[in-house]
PyMOL Python script that loads the backbone (N, CA, C, O; Angstrom):
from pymol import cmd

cmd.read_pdbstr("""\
ATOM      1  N   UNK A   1      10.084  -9.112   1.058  1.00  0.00           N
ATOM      2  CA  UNK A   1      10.991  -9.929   1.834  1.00  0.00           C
ATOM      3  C   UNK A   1      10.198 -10.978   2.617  1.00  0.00           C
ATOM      4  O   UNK A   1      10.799 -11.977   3.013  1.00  0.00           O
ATOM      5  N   UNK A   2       8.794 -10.814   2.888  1.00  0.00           N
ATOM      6  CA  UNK A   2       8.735 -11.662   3.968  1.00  0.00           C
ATOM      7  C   UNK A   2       7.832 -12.304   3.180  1.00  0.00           C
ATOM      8  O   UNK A   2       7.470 -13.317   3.777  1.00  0.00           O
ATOM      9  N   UNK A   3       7.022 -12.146   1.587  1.00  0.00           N
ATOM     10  CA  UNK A   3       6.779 -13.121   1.255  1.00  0.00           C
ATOM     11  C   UNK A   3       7.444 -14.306   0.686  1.00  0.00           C
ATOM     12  O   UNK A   3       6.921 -15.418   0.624  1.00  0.00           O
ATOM     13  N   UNK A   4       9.269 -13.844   0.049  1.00  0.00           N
ATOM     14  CA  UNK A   4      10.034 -14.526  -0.266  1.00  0.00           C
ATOM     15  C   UNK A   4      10.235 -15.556   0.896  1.00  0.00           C
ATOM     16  O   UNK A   4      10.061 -16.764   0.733  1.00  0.00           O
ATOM     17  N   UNK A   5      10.640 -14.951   2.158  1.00  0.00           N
ATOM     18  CA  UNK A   5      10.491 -16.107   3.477  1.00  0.00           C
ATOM     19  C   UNK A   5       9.633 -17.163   3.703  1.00  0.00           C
ATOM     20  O   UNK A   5       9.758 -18.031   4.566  1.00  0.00           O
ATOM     21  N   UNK A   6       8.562 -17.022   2.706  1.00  0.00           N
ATOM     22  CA  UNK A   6       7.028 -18.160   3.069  1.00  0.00           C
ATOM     23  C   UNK A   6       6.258 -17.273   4.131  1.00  0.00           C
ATOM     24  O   UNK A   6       5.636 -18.043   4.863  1.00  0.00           O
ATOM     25  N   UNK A   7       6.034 -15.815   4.542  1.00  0.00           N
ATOM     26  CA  UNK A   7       5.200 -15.367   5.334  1.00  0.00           C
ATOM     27  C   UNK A   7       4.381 -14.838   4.919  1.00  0.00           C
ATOM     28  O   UNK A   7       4.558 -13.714   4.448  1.00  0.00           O
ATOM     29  N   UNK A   8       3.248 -15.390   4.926  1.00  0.00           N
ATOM     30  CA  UNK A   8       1.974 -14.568   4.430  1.00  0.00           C
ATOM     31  C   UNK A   8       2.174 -12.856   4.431  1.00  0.00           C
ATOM     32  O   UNK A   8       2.987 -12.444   5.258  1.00  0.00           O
ATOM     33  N   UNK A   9       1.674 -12.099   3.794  1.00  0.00           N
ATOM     34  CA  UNK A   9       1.483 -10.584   3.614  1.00  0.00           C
ATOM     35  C   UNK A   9       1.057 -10.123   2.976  1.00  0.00           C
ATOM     36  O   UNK A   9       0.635 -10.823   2.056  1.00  0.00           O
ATOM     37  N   UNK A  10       0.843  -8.918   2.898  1.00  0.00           N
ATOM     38  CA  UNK A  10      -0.269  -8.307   2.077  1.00  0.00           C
ATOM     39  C   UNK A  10      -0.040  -6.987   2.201  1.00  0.00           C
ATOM     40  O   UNK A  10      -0.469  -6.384   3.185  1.00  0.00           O
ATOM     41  N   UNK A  11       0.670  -6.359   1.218  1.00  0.00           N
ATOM     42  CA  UNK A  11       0.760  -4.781   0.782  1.00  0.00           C
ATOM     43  C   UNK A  11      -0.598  -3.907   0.892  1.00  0.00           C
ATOM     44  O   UNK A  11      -1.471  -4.283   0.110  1.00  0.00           O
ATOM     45  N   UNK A  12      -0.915  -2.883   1.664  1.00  0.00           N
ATOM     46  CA  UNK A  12      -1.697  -2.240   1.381  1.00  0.00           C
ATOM     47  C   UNK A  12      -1.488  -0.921   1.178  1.00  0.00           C
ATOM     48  O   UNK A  12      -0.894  -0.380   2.111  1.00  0.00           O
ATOM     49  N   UNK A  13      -1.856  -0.029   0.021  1.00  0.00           N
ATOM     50  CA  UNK A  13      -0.655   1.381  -0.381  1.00  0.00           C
ATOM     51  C   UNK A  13      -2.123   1.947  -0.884  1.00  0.00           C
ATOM     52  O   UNK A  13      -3.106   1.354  -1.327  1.00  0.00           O
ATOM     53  N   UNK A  14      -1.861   3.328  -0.633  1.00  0.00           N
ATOM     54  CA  UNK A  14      -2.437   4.478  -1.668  1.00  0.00           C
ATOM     55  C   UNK A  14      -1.393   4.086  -2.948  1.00  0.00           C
ATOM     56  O   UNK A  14      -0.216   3.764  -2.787  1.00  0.00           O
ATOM     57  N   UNK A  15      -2.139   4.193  -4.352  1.00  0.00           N
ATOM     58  CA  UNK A  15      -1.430   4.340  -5.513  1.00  0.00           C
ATOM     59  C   UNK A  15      -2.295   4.394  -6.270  1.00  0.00           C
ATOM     60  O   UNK A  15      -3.451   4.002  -6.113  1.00  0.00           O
ATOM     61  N   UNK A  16      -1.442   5.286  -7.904  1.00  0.00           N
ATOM     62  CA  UNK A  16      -2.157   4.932  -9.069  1.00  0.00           C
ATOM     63  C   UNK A  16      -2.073   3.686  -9.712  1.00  0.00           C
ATOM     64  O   UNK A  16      -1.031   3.045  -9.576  1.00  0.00           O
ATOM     65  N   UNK A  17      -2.908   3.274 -10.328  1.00  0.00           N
ATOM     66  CA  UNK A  17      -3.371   2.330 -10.673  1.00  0.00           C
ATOM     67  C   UNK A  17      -1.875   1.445 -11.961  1.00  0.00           C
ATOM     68  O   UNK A  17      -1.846   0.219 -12.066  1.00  0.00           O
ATOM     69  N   UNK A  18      -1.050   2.171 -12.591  1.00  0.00           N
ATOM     70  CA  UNK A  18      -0.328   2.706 -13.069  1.00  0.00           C
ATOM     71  C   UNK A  18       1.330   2.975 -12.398  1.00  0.00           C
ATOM     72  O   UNK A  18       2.433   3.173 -12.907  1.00  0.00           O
ATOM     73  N   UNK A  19       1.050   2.912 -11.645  1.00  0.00           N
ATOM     74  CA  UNK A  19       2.259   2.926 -10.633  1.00  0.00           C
ATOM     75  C   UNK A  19       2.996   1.846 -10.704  1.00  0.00           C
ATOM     76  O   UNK A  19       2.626   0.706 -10.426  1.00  0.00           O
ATOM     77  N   UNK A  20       4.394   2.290 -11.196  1.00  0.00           N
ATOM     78  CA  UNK A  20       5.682   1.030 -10.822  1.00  0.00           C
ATOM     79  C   UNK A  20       5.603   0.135  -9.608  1.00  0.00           C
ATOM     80  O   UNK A  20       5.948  -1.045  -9.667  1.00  0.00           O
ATOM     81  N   UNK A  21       5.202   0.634  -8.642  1.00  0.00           N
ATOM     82  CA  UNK A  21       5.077  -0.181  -7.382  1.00  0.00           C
ATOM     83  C   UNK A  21       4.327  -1.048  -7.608  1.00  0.00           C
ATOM     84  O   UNK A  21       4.762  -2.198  -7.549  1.00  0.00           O
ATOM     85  N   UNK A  22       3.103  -0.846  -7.907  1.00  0.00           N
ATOM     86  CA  UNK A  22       2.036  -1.446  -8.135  1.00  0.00           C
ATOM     87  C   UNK A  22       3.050  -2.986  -9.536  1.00  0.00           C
ATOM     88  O   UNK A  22       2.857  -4.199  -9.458  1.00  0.00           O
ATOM     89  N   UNK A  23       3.683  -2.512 -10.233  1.00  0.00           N
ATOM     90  CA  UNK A  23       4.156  -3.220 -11.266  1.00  0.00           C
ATOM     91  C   UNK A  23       4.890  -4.436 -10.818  1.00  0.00           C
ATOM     92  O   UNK A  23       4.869  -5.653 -11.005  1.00  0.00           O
ATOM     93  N   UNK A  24       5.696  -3.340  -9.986  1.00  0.00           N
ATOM     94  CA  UNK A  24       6.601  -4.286  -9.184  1.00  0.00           C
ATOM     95  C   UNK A  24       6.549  -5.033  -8.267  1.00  0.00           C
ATOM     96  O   UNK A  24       7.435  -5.886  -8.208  1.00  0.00           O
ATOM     97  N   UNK A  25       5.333  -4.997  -7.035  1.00  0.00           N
ATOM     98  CA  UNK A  25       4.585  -6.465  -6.373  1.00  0.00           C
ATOM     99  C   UNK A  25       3.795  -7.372  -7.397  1.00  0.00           C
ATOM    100  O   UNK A  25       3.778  -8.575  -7.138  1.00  0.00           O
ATOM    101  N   UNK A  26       3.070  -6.890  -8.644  1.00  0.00           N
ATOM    102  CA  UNK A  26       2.535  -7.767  -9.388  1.00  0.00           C
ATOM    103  C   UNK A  26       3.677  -8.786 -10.145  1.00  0.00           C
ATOM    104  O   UNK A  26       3.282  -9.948 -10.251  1.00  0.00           O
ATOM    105  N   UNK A  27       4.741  -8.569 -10.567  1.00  0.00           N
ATOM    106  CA  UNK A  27       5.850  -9.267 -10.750  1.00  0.00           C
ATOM    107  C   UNK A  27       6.410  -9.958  -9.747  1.00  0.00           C
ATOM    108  O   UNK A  27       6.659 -11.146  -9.954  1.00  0.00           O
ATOM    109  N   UNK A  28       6.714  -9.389  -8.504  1.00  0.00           N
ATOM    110  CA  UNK A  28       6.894 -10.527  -7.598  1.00  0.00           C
ATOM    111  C   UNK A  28       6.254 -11.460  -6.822  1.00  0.00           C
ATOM    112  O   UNK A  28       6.621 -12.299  -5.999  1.00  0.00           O
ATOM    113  N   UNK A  29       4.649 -10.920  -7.534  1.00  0.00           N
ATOM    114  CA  UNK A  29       3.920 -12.098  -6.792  1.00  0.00           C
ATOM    115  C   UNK A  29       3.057 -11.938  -5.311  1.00  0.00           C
ATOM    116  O   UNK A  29       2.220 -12.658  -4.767  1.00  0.00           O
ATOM    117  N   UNK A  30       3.755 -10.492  -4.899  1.00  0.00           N
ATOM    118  CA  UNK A  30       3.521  -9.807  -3.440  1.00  0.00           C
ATOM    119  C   UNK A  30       1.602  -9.868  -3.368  1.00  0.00           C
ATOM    120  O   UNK A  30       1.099  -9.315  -4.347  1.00  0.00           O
ATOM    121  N   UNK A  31       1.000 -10.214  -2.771  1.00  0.00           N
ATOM    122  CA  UNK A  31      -0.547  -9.829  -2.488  1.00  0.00           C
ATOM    123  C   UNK A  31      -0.433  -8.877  -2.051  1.00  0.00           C
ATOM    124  O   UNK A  31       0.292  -8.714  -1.070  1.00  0.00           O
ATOM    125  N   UNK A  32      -1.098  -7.918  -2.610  1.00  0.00           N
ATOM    126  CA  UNK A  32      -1.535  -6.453  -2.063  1.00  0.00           C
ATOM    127  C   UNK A  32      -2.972  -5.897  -2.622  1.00  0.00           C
ATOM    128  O   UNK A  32      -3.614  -6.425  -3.530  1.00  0.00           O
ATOM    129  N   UNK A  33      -3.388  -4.588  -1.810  1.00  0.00           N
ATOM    130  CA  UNK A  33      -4.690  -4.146  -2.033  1.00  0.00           C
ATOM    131  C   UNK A  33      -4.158  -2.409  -2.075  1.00  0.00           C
ATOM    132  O   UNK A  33      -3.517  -1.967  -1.122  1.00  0.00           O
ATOM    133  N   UNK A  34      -4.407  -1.771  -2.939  1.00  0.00           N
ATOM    134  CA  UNK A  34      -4.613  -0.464  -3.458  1.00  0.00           C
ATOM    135  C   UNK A  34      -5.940  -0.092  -3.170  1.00  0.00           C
ATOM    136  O   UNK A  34      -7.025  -0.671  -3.200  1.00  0.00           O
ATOM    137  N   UNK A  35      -5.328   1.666  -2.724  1.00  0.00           N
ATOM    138  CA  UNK A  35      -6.541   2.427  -2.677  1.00  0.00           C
ATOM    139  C   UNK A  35      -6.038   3.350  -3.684  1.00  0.00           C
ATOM    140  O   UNK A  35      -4.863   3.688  -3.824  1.00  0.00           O
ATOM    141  N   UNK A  36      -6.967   3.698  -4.320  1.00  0.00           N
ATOM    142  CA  UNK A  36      -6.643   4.427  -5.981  1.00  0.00           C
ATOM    143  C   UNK A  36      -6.552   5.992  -5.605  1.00  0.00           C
ATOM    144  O   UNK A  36      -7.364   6.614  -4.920  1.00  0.00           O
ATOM    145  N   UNK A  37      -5.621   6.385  -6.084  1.00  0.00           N
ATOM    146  CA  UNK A  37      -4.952   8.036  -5.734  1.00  0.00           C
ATOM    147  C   UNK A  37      -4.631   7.995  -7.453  1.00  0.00           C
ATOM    148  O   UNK A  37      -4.563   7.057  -8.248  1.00  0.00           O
ATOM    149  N   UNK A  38      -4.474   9.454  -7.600  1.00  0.00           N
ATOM    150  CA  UNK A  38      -3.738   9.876  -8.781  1.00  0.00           C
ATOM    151  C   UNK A  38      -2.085  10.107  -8.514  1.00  0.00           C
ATOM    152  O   UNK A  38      -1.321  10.465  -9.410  1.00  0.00           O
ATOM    153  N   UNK A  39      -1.659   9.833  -7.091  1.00  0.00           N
ATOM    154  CA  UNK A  39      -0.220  10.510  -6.975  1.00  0.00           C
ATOM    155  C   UNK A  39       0.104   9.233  -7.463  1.00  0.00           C
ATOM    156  O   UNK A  39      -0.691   8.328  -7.719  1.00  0.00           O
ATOM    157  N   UNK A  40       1.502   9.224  -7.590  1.00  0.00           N
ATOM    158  CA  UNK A  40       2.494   8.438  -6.940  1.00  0.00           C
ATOM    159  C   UNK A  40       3.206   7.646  -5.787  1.00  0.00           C
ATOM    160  O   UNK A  40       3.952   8.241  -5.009  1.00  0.00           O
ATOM    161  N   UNK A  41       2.961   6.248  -5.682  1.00  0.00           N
ATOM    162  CA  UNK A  41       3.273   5.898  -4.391  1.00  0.00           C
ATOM    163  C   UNK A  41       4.867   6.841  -3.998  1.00  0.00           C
ATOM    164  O   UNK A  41       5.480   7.543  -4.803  1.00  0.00           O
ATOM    165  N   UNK A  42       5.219   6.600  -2.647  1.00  0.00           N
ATOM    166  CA  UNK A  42       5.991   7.299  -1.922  1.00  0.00           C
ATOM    167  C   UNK A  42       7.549   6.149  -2.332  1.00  0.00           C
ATOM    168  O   UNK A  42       7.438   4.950  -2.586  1.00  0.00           O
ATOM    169  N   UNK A  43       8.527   6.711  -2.306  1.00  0.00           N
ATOM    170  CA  UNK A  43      10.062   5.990  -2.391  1.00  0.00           C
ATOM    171  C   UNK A  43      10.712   6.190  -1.558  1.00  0.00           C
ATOM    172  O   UNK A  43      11.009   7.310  -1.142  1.00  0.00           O
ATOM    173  N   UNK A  44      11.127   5.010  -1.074  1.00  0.00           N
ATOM    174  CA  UNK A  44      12.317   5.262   0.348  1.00  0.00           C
ATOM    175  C   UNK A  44      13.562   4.457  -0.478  1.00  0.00           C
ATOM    176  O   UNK A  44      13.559   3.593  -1.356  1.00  0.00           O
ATOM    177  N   UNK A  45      14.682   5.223   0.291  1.00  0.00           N
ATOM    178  CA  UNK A  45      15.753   4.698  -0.174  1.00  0.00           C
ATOM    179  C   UNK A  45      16.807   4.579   0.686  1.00  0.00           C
ATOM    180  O   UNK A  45      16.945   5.728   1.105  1.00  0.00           O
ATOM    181  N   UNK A  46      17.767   3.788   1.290  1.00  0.00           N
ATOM    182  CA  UNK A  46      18.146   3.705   1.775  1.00  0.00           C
ATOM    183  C   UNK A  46      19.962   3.128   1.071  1.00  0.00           C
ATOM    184  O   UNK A  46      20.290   2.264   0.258  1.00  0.00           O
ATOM    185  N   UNK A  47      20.602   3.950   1.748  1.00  0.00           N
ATOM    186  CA  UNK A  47      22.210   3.759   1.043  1.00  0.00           C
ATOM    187  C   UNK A  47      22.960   3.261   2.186  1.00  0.00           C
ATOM    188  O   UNK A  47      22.740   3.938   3.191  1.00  0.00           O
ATOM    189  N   UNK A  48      23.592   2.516   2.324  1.00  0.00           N
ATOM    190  CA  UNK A  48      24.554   2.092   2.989  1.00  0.00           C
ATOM    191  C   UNK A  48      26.112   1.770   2.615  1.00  0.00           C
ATOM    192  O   UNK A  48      26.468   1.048   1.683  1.00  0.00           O
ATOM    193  N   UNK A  49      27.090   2.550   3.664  1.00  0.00           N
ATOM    194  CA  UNK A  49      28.373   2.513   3.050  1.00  0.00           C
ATOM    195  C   UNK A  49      29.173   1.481   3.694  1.00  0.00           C
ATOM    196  O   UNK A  49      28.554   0.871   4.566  1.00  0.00           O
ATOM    197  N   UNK A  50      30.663   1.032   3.461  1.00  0.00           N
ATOM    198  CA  UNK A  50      31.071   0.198   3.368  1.00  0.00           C
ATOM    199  C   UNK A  50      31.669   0.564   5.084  1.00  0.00           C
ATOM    200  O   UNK A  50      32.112  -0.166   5.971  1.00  0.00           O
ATOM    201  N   UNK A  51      31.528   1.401   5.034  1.00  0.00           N
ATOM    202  CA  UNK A  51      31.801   1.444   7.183  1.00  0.00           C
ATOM    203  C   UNK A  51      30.832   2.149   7.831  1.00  0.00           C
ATOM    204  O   UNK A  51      30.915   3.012   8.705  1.00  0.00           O
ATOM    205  N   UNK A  52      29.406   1.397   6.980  1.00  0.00           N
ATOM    206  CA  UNK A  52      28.742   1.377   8.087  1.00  0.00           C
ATOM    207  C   UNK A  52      27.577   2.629   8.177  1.00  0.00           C
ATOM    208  O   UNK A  52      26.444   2.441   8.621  1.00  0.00           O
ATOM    209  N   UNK A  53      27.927   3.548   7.823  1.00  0.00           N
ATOM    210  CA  UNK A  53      27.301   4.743   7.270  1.00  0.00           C
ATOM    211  C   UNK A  53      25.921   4.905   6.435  1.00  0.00           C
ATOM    212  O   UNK A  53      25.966   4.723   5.218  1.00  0.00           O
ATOM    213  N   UNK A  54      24.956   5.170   6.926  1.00  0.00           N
ATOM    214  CA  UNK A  54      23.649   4.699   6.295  1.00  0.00           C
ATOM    215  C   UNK A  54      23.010   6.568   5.911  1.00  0.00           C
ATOM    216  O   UNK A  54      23.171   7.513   6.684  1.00  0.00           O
ATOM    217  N   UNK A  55      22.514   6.618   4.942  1.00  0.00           N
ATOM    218  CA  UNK A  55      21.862   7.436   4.616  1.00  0.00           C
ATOM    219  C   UNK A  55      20.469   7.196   3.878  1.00  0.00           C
ATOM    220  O   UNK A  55      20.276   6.322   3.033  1.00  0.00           O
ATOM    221  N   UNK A  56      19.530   8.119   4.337  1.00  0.00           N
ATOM    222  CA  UNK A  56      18.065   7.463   3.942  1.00  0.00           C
ATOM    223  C   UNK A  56      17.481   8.627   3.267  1.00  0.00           C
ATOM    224  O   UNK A  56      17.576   9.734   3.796  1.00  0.00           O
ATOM    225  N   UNK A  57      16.948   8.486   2.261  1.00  0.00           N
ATOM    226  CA  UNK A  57      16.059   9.295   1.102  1.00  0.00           C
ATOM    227  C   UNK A  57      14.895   8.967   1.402  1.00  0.00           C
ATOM    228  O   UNK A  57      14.657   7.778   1.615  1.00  0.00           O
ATOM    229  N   UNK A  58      14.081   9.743   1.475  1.00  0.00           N
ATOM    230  CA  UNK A  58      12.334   9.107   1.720  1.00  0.00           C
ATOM    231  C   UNK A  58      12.151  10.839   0.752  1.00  0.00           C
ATOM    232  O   UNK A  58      12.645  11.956   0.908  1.00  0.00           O
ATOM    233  N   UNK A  59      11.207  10.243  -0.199  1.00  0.00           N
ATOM    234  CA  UNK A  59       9.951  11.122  -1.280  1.00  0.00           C
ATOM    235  C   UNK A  59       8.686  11.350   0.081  1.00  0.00           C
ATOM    236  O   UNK A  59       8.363  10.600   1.002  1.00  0.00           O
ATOM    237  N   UNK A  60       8.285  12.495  -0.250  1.00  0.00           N
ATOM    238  CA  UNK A  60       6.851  12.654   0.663  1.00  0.00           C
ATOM    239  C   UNK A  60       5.596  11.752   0.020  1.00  0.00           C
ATOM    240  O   UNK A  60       5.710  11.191  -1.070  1.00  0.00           O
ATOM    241  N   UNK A  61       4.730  11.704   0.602  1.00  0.00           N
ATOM    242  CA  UNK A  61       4.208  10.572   0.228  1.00  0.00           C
ATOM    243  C   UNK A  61       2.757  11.243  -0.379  1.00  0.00           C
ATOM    244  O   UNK A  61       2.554  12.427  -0.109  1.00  0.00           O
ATOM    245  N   UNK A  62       1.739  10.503  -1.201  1.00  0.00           N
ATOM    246  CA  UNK A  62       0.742  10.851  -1.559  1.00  0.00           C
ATOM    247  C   UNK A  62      -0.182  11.689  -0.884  1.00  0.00           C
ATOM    248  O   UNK A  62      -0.655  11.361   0.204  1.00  0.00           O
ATOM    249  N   UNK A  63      -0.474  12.758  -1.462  1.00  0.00           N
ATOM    250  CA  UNK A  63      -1.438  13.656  -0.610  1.00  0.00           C
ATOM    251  C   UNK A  63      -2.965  12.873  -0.456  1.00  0.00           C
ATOM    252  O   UNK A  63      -3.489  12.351  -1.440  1.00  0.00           O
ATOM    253  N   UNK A  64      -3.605  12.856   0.894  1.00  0.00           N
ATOM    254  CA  UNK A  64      -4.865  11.894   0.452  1.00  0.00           C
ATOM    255  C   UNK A  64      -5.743  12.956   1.088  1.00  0.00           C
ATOM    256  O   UNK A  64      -5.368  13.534   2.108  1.00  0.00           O
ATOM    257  N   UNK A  65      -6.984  13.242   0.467  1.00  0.00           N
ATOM    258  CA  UNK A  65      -8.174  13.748   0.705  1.00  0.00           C
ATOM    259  C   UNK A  65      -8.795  12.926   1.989  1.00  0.00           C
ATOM    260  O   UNK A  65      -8.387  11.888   2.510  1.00  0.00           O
ATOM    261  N   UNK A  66      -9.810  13.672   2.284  1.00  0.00           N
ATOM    262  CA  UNK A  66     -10.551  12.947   3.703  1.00  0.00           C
ATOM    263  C   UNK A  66     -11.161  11.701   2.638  1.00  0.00           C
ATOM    264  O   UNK A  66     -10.248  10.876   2.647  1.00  0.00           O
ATOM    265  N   UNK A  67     -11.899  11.342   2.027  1.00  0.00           N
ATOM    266  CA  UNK A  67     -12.455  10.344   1.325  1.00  0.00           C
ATOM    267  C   UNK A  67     -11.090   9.214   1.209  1.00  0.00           C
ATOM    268  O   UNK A  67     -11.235   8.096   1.702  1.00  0.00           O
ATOM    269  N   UNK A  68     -10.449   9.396   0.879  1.00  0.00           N
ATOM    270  CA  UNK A  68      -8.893   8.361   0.232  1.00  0.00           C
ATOM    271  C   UNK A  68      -8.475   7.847   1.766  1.00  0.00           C
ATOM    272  O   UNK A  68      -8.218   6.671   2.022  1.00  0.00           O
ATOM    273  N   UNK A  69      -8.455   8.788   2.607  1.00  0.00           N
ATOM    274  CA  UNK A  69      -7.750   8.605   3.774  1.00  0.00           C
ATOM    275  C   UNK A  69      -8.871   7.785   4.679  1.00  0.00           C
ATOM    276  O   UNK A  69      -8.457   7.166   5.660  1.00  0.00           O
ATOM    277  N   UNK A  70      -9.949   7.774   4.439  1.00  0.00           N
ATOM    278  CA  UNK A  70     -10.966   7.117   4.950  1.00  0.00           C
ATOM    279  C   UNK A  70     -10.679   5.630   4.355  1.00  0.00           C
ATOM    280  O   UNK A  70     -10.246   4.771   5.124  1.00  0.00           O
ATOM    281  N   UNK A  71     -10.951   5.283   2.804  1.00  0.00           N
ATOM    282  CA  UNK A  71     -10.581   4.398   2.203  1.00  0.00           C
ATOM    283  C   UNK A  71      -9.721   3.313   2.263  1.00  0.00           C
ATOM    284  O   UNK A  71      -9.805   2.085   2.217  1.00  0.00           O
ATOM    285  N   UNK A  72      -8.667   4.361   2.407  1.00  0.00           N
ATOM    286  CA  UNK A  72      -7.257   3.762   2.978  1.00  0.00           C
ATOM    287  C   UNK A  72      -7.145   3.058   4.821  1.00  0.00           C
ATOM    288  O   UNK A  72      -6.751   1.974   5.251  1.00  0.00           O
ATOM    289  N   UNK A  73      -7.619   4.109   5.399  1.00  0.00           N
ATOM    290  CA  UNK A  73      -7.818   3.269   7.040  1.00  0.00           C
ATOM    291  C   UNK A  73      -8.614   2.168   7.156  1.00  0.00           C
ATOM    292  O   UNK A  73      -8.272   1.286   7.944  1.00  0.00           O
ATOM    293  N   UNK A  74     -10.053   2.008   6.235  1.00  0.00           N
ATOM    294  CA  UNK A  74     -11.182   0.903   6.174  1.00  0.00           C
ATOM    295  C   UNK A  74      -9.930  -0.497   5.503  1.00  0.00           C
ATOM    296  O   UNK A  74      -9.841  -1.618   6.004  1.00  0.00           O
ATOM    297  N   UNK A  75      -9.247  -0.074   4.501  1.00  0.00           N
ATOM    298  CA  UNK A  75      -8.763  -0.692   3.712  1.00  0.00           C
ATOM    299  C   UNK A  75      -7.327  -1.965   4.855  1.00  0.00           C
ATOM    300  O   UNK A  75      -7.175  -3.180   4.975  1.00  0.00           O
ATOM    301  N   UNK A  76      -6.612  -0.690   5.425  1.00  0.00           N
ATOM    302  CA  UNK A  76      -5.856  -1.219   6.102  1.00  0.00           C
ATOM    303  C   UNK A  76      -6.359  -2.165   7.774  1.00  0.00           C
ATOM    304  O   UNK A  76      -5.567  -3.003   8.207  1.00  0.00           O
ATOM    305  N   UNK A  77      -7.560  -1.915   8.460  1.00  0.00           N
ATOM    306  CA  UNK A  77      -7.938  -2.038   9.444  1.00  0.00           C
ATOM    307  C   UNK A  77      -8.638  -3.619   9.002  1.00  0.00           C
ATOM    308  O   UNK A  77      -8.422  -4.613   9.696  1.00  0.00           O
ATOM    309  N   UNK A  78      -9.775  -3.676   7.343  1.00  0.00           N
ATOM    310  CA  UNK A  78     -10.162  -4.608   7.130  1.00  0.00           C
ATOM    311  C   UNK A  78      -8.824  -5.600   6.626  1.00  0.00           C
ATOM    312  O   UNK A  78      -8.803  -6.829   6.698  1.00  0.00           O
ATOM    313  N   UNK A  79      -8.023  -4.955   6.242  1.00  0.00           N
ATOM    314  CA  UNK A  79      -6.376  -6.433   6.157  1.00  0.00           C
ATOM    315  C   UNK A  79      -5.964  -7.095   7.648  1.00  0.00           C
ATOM    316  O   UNK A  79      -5.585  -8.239   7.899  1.00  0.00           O
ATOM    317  N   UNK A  80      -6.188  -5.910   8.575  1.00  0.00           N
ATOM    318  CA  UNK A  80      -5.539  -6.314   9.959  1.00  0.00           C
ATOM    319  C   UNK A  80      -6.532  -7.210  10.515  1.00  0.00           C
ATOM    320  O   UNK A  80      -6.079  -7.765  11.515  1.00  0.00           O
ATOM    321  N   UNK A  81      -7.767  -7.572  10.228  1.00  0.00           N
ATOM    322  CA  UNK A  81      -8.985  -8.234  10.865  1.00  0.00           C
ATOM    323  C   UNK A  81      -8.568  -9.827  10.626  1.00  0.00           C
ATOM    324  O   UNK A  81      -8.442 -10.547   9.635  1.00  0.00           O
ATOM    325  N   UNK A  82      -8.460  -9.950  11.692  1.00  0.00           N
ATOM    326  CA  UNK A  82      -7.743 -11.649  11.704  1.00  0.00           C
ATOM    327  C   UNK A  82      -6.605 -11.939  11.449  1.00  0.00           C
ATOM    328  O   UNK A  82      -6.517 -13.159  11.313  1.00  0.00           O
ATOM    329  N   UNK A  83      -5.430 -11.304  11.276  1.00  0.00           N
ATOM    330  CA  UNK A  83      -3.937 -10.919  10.734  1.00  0.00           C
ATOM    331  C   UNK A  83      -3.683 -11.887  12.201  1.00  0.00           C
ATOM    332  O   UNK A  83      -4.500 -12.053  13.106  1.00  0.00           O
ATOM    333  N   UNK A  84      -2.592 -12.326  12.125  1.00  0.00           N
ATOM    334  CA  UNK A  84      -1.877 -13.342  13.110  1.00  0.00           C
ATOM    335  C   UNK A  84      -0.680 -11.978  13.862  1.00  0.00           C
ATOM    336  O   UNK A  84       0.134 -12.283  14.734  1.00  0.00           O
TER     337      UNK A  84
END
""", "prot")
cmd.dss("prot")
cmd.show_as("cartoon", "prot")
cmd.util.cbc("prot")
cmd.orient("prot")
C-alpha cells in the first residue's frame, strides 16, 4: 500500500526463498530484504462484514533459531538506519 502511494518502503520478512510472499512483492514491485528460513512466511487475514464486524485470522509465524533471529534483527535495524 504505501509503495502504491509513492512512499518509499522496504519489506523485511523471515522467508523461504520460495515463498508466495516473496512472489508476491516481486510482482508488485515492493523492495524488500529476506532472511532465509525454511518455514513459511506468516498470513494475516482480516474479514470484514457489511456492519462493520471485523474478524482477524493470523497463522503463527516462522519459528527462528537464535542465528535467524539474530539475522533478522541486524537485517531489520540495518533497513531502519537512516529510514525517515
Amino acid at each position: 500500500v504505501l509503495t502504491m502511494a509513492g512512499v518509499d518502503a522496504l519489506a523485511v520478512l523471515p522467508a523461504a526463498a520460495n515463498d508466495p510472499l516473496v512472489s508476491a512483492l516481486q510482482s508488485a514491485a515492493v523492495p524488500y530484504r529476506v532472511v532465509p528460513t525454511d518455514e513459511p512466511a506468516r498470513t494475516n487475514l482480516t474479514i470484514t462484514e457489511h456492519d462493520g464486524t471485523t474478524t482477524k485470522i493470523n497463522e503463527p509465524g516462522a519459528t527462528l533459531n537464535e542465528s535467524a533471529l539474530r539475522a533478522f534483527t541486524d537485517a531489520v535495524l540495518d533497513a531502519a538506519d537512516g529510514a525517515a
